[in-house]
N, C-alpha and C positions, 0 to 999 in steps of 0.2 A: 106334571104341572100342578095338579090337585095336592100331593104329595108334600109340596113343599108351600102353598099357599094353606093347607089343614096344620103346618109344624110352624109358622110363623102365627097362627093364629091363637095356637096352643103358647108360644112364648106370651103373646100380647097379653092371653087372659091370663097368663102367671104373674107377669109385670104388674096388671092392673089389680090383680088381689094382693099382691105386697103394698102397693102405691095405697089402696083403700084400706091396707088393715092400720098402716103407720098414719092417715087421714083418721084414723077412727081410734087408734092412740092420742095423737093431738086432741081431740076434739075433748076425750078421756080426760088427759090430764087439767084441758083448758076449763075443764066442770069444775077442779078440784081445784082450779085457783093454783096449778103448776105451769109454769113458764119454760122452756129452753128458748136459748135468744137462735140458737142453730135450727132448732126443728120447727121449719115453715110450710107454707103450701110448694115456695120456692124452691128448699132444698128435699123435700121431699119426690117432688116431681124429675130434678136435677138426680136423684137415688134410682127413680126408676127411672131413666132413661139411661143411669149407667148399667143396669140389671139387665137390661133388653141389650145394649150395645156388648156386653158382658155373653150372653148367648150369643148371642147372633156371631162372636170372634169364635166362639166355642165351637158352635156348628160349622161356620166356616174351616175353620182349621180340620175338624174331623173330617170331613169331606175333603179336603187336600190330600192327611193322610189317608187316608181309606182307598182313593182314586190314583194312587201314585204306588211307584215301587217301594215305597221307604221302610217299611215293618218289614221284619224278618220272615214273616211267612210269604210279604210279596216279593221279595228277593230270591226266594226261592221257585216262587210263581215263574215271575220274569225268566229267572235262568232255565225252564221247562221250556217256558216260548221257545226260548231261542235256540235250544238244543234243537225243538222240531221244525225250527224254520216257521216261525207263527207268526215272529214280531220282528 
């Protein structure tokens, strides 16, 4: 349980140092009197929420594979079971 509330905590403070460094771009550019009409607090926010949702498919999906038979070393795993009567 710890395990996986320490690795979602670890995504969030990645998220949030990307989200702060392109915040600290804008703010950058906004001194020098540069403008993009795209880069907002909006879509900045809307970036790291796709960067979080973006891991979080990632870790999911490893964790499917990982847990499943589907790699070649687990298919061989599997077919051990089942020769010894396991699974």
């Amino acid at each position: 349980m710890h395990d996986k509330e320490i690795k979602n905590d670890k995504v969030k403070g990645i998220v949030i140092l990307i989200v702060g460094f392109l915040q600290a771009v804008m703010g950058f550019l906004a001194a020098l009197n540069i403008e993009f009409q795209w880069l907002t607090d909006a879509s900045i926010n809307a970036f790291g929420l796709m960067i979080a949702a973006g891991v979080m498919l990632g870790v999911g999906l490893y964790a499917v594979w990982k847990n499943t038979f589907t790699g070649k070393k687990a298919q061989i795993q599997n077919e051990e079971l089942h020769k010894r009567n396991l699974k």
